[in-house]
C-alpha positions in Angstrom: 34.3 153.9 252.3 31.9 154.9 249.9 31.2 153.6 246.0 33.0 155.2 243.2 31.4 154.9 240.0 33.8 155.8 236.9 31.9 156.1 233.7 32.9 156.1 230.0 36.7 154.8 230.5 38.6 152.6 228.4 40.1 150.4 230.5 43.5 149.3 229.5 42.2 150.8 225.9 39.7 148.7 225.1 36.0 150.4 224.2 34.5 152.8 226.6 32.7 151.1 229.3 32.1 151.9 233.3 33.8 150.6 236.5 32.3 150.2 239.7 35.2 150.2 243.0 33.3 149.2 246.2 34.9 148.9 249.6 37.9 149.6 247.8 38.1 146.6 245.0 36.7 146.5 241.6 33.5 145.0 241.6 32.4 145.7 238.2 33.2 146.5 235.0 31.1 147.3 232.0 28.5 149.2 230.4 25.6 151.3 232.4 26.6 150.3 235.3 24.9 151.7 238.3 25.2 152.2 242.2 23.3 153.7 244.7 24.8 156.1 246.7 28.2 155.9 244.8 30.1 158.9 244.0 30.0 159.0 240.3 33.3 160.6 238.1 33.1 160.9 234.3 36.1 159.3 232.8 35.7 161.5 229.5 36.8 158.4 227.7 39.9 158.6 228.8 42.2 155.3 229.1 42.4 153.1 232.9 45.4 151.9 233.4 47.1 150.2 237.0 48.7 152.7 238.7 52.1 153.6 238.1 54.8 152.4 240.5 57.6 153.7 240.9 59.6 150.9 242.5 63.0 152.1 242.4 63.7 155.9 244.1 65.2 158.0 246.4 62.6 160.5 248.1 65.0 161.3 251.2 67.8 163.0 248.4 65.8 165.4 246.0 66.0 168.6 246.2 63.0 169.9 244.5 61.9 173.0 245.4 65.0 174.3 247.3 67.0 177.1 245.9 69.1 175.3 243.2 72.2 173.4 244.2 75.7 174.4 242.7 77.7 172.0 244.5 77.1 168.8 241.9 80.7 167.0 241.5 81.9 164.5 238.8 84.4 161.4 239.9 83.5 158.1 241.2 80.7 156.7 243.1 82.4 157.5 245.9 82.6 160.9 245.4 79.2 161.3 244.6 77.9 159.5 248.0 80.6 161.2 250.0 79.7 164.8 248.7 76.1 164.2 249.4 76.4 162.7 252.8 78.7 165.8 253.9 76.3 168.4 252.1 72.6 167.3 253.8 72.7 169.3 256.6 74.5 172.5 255.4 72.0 172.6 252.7 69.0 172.5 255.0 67.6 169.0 253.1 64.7 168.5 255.5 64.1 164.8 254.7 60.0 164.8 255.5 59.5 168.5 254.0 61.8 167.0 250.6 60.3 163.2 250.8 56.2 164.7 250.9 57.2 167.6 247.5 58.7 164.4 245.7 56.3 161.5 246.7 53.1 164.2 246.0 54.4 164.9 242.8 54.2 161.3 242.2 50.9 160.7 243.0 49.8 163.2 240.9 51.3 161.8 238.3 49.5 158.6 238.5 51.4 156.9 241.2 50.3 154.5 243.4 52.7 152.4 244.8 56.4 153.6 245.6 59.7 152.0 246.8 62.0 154.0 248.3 65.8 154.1 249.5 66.5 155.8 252.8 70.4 156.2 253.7 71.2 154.6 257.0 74.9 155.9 257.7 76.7 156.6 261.0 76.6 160.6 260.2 72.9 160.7 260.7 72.3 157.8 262.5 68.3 156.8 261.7 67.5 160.7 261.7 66.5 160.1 257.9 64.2 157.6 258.4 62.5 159.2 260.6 61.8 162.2 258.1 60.7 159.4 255.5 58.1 157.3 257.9 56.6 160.1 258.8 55.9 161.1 254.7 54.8 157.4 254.6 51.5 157.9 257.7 51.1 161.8 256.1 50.4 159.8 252.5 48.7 156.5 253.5 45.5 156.8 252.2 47.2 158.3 248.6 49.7 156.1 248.2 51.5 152.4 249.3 55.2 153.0 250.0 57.9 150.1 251.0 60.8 151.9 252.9 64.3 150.0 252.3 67.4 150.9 255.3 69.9 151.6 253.0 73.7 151.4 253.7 74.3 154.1 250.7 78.0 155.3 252.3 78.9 151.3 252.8 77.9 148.4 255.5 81.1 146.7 256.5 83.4 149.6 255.8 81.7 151.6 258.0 81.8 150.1 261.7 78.4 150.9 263.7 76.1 150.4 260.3 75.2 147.0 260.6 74.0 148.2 264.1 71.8 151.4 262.7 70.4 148.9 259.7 69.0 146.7 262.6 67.1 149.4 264.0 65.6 150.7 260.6 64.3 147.3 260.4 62.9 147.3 263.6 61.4 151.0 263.6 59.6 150.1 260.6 61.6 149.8 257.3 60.2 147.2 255.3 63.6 146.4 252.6 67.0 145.4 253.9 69.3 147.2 251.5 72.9 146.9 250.1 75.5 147.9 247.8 77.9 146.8 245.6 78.9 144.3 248.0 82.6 143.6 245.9 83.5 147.0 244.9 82.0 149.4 247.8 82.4 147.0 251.2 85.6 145.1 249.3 84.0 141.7 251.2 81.6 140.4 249.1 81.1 137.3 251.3 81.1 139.5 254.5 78.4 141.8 253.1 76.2 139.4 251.6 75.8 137.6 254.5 75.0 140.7 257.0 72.9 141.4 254.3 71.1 138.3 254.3 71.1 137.9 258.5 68.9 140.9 258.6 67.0 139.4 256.9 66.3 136.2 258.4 65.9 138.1 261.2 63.6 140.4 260.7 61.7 138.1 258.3 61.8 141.0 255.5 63.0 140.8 251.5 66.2 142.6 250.2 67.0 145.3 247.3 70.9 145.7 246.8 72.1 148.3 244.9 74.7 146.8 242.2 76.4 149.0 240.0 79.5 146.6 239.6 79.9 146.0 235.8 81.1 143.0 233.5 82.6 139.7 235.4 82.9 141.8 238.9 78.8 142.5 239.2 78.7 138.7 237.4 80.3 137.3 240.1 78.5 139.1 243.0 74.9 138.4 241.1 75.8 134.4 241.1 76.7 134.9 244.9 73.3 136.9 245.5 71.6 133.8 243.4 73.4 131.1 245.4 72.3 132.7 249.0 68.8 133.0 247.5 68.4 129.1 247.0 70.3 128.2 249.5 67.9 130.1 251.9 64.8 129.7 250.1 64.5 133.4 249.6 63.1 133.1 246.3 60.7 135.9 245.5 62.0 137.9 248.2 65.4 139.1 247.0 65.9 141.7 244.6 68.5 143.9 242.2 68.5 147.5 241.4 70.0 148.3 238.4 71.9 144.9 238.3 74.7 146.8 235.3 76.6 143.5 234.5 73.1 142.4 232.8 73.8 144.9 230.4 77.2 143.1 229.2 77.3 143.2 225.3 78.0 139.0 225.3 74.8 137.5 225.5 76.2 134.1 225.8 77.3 135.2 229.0 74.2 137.6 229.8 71.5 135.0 228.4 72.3 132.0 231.3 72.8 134.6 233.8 69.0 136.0 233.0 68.0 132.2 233.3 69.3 131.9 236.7 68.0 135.2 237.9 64.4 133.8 236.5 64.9 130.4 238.6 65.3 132.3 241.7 62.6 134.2 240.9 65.2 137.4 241.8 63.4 140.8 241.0 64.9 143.2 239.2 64.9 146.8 239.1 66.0 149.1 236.9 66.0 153.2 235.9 67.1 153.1 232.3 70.3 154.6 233.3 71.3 156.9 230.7 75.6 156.7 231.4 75.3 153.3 232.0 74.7 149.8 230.0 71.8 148.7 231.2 69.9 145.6 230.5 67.2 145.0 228.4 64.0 145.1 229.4 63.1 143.3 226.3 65.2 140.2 227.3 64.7 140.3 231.0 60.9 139.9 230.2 61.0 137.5 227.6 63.4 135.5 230.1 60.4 135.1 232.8 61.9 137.7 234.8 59.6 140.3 237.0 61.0 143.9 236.5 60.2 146.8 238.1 60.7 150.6 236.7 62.3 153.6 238.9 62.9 157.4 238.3 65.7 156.9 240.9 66.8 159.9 242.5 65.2 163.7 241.4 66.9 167.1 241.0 69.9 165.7 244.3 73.2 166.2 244.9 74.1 163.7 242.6 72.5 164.9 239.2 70.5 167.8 238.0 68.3 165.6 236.2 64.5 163.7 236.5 60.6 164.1 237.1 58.9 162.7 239.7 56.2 160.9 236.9 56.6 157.1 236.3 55.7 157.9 232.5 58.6 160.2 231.9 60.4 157.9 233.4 59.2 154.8 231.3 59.9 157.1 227.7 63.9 157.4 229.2 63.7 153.4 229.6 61.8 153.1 226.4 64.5 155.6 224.4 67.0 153.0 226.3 65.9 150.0 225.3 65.4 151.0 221.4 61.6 150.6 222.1 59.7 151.7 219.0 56.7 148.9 218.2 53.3 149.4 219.9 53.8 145.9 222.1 57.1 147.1 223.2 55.5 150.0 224.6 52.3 148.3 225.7 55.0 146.3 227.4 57.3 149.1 229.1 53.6 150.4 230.5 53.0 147.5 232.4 56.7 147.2 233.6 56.0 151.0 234.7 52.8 149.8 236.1 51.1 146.3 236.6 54.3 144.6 236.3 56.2 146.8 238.9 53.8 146.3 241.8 54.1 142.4 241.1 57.8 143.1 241.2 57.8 144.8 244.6 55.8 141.3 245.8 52.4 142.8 246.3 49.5 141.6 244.2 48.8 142.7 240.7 45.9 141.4 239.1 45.2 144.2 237.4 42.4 146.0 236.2 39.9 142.9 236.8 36.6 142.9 238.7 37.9 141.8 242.4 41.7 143.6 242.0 42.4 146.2 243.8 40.6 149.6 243.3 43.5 151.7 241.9 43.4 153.2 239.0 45.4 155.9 236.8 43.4 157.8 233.7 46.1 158.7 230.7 45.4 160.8 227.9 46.2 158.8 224.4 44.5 157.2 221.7 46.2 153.6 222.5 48.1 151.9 225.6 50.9 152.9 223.1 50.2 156.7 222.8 49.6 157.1 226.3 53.3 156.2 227.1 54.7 159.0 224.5 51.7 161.3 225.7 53.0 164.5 227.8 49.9 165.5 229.6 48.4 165.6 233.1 46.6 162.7 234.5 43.3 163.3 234.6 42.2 161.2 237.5 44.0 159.3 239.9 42.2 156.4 242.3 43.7 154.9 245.3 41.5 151.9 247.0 38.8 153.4 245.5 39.3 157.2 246.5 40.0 159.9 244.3 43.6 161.1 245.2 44.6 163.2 242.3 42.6 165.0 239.4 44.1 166.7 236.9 47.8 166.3 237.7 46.6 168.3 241.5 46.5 166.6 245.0 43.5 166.0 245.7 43.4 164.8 249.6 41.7 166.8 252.1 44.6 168.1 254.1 47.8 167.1 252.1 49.4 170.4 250.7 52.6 170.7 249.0 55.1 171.6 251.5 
């Protein structure tokens, strides 16, 4: 692995100065730096920031790039997951040819680090999965991706899924997944704890879906929190979108945040725009870690979306009433830093001895950069150029 040598940066927007990424961790950083033999890039003082992660998505679902979809539905949740498990496969959605056009797009928009739901459902067995591991070895060396087995049509309403989600696991998922254990399965206790025997055995964390508002997604949350002491999972659990957090009575919200912190339970959340979602604000000043996702892209479900981390942070920003420079110095590092600690993988930063990725944003501040609309102009992955100038940048990776 050879040197990289980025000069005249401003890392995290502080003055321009040089970092050095050998053997694929930062060694260095200052002025006139210098290394033998290292492949040298000129920042153009532009910004460093972590890369982005995008720690909440749906790369088996989009269908970028396909002729557009007519077929979108309104009604209830159930709607929406039954129209798009019955439409996959007369719509052609080729799940490693769709995965690889949304997770490029990603990198090249400054992502380094991706989580992503795979449905596991009795109609197409582990077929999915399949597509999405192999989009995982194609873009090892551009980006880190967690795979979670996903019951997305149900788990105990659905004989034969419990089954399929212990294969995912042992194929190579990495996230045992759930949702809406009360309103979807209709056996809160029943789901949680299928949910949570996967677990154990496959000694892997957990990311349930839970859309359940008010007292309903209250109560399921306090069960999620009571399995996670009570099997010292703490770090290891987390909540997408977690809705009942955005309750308008925060002298019932404010405890539940507390006991989400002392379980160390991560959250993650997309900014929803049709939904009450909570703040980011209070979920950080509460000691929680939260993580940022742009969900799912241009699917079945919605014609919405960009596959970039920082259009996806202005939506939570625009959400959360964010308008001060440290609430948007803070929604970057939920979008970045703060996500990849969410996820459970180490975050240090940009910090002589963290890990060698690295994003360059255009912007005068940390604050500008998030508002910003303009290609990345470099994008560093253990210490490789990946990206440059919002274009893939691997030897041999293509846009399908």
């Amino acid at each position: 692995m050879q040197d990289l040598l980025i000069r005249n940066i401003r890392p995290m927007g502080a003055e321009a100065q040089d970092i050095l990424i050998r053997a694929g961790r930062i060694a260095a950083i200052g002025k006139g730096l210098a290394a033998e033999g290292a492949t040298v890039e000129d920042g153009a003082g532009a910004i460093a920031i972590p890369t982005l992660a995008d720690t909440h998505t749906h790369l088996d679902k989009t269908t970028w790039g396909m002729p557009w979809y007519p077929g979108r539905k309104g009604g209830s949740l159930q709607d929406l997951i039954d129209n798009e498990r019955n439409s996959r496969i007369p719509l052609g959605l080729d799940v490693h040819r769709q995965s690889m056009r949304h997770a490029i797009q990603l990198v090249e928009n400054g992502t380094g680090h991706i989580r992503s739901h795979v449905d596991i459902d009795t109609d197409h067995g582990l077929s999915l999965l399949e597509g999405k591991l192999a989009t995982r070895t194609a873009l090892a060396d551009a980006v880190d991706m967690q795979i979670v087995a996903f019951p997305q049509s149900g788990l105990m309403k659905r004989p034969g899924t419990y089954e399929l989600m212990d294969e995912a696991l042992a194929m190579g998922a990495d996230v045992v997944g759930g949702l809406d254990p009360s309103s979807m399965d209709r056996d809160p206790k029943g789901s949680l704890d299928a949910i949570f025997r996967l677990a154990e055995k496959h000694g892997k964390p957990i990311d349930i879906h839970l859309h359940e508002y008010g007292e309903l997604g209250a109560f399921t949350l306090e069960e999620i929190i009571a399995r996670t002491h009570a099997l010292g999972m703490q770090g290891l659990v987390g909540v997408s979108h977690c809705f009942c957090l955005g309750m308008p009575d925060p002298l019932r919200v404010g405890p539940l945040m507390e006991e989400v912190a002392k379980a160390d339970i991560r959250i993650f959340t997309t900014g929803h725009p049709s939904a009450e979602v909570p703040s980011l604000q209070d979920m950080r000043a509460a000691g929680i870690r939260v993580g940022l996702g742009c969900d799912g892209i241009r699917d079945t479900w919605g014609p919405w979306g960009q596959p970039d981390m920082l259009h996806r942070a202005r939506i939570v920003g625009m959400k959360n009433r964010m308008r001060r420079d440290d609430e948007l110095e803070l929604l970057l590092d939920a979008a970045s830093r703060g996500g990849v600690e969410a996820m459970g993988l180490e975050a240090p930063g940009l910090v002589p001895g963290g890990s060698g990725d690295l994003t360059l944003v255009a912007g005068e501040t940390l604050a500008h950069a998030v508002v910003e609309e303009a290609p990345r102009p470099l994008v560093v992955k253990r210490g490789r150029v990946v990206a440059r100038a919002g274009r893939i940048a691997l030897p041999g990776v293509v846009m399908p």
